[in-house]
N, C-alpha and C positions, 0 to 999 in steps of 0.2 A: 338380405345382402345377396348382390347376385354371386356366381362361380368368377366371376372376374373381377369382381369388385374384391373379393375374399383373398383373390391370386394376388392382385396385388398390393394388400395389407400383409399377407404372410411374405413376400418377396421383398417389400420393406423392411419386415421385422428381422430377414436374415443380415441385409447388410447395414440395419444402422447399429449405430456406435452407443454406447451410453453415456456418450459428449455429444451428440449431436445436436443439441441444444443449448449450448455452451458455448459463446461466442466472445471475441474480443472487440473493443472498438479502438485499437489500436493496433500499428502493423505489428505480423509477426516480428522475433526476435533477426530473424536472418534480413527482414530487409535494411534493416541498418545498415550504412556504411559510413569509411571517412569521408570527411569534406574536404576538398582539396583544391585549393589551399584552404588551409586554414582559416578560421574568421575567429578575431578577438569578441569575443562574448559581449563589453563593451560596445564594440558596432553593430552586432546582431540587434540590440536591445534599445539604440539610442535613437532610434523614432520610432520606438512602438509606444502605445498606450500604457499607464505603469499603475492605473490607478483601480484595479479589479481583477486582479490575478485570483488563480489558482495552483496553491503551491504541492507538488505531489512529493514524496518521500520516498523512495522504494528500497526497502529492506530484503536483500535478497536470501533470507534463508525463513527454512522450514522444520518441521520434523519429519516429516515426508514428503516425497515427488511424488504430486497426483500424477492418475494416467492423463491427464489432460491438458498439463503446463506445458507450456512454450514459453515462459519464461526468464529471465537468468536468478537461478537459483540451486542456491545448496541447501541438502539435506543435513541435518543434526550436524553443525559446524561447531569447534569448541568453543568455547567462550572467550580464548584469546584471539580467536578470529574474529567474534561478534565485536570484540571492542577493540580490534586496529580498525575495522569499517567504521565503527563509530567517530573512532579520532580520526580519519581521512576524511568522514561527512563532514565534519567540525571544521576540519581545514578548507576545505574546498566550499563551504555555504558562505565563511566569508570571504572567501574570493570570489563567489558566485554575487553576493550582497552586493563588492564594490563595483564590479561591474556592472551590475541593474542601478543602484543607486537608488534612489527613494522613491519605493514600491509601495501599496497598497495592496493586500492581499485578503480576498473576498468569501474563498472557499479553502480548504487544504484537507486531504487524504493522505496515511500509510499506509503505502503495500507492498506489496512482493511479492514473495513468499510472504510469510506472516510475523508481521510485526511482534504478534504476542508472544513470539519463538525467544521471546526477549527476555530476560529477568526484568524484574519490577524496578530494581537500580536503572537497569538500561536504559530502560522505557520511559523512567521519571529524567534521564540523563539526554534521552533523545527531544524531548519538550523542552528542555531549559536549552537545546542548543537551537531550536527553532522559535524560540519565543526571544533569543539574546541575537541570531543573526535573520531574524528574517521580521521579527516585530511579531510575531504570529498568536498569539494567544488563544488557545483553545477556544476561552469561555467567553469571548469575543469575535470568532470568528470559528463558523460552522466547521466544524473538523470530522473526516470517517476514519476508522481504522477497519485493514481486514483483521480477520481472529480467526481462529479453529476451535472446537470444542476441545482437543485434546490438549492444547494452549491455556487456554482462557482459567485461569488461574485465580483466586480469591484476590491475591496482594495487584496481579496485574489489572483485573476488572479495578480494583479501588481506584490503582495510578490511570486509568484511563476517567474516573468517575470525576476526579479531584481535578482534572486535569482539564476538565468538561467537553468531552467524547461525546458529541451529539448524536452519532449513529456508528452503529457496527456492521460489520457482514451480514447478511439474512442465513450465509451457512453454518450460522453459530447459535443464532437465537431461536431454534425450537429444541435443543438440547439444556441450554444454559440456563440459569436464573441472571437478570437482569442486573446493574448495576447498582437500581435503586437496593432492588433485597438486601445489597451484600451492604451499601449503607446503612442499611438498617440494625443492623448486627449489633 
């Protein structure tokens, strides 16, 4: 390696980040804004395609804020926090249902923050309200969740196994035992 070649690996290593490879493929949180006016969800939806969706979930809390979220999420929220968001999801998927109207849905993920930040009720409580407003059945349509090792919990792996969670986070599975082990039990 020459002197300059060496210079500029060590001049690298001072300024990067340990995210620097940690990417989003969606915009930041700040470039959102309102739409003005308004547009009834209804209209948005009534000539689009309806028959291969991808339904996303986002659960926005955690047990902790990585250094590297831009996200919108809370840290350790109580649990009567966790379940007014849940009743809000509930209210607003079927509002959200009658305005798409008869969808087809091909892929669906949880995320956020971490879904598994959930109790195992929650969790078994958040599938029945996507399978009852949205048609979405795990075990019939490809489903990911994210997880944390610090999450990832025996009864919650089960509610995701039962519930037929075809894939997880990869930041979870060189720590964890797999879903099948804990079925095995």
């Amino acid at each position: 390696m020459s002197v300059k070649q060496f210079s500029l690996t060590v001049a690298s290593l001072k300024t990067a980040t340990p995210y620097a490879a940690y990417s989003y493929s969606y915009p930041h949180k700040t470039a959102y804004r309102p739409i003005a006016p308004a547009l009834p969800l209804r209209e948005v939806w009534q000539h689009e395609a309806k028959d291969s969706l991808f339904l996303y979930v986002h659960l926005p809390f955690c047990e902790m804020r990585c250094g590297f979220c831009n996200l919108f999420t809370t840290a350790n929220p109580n649990e009567d926090v966790v379940d007014a968001y849940l009743n809000q999801l509930q209210r607003q998927s079927i509002c959200v249902k009658r305005s798409i109207g008869t969808a087809r849905y091909t892929r669906s993920a949880i995320g956020g923050g971490t879904p598994t930040y959930l109790s195992a009720g929650q969790l078994a409580r958040l599938f029945d309200l996507l399978e009852h407003s949205f048609d979405v059945v795990a075990h019939q349509v490809p489903m990911s969740v994210e997880t944390s090792p610090r999450t990832a919990e025996d009864d919650r792996l089960r509610v995701l196994k039962e519930r037929g969670v075809t894939a997880r986070s990869p930041s979870e599975a060189r720590r964890m035992r797999s879903c099948k082990e804990i079925a095995m039990r």
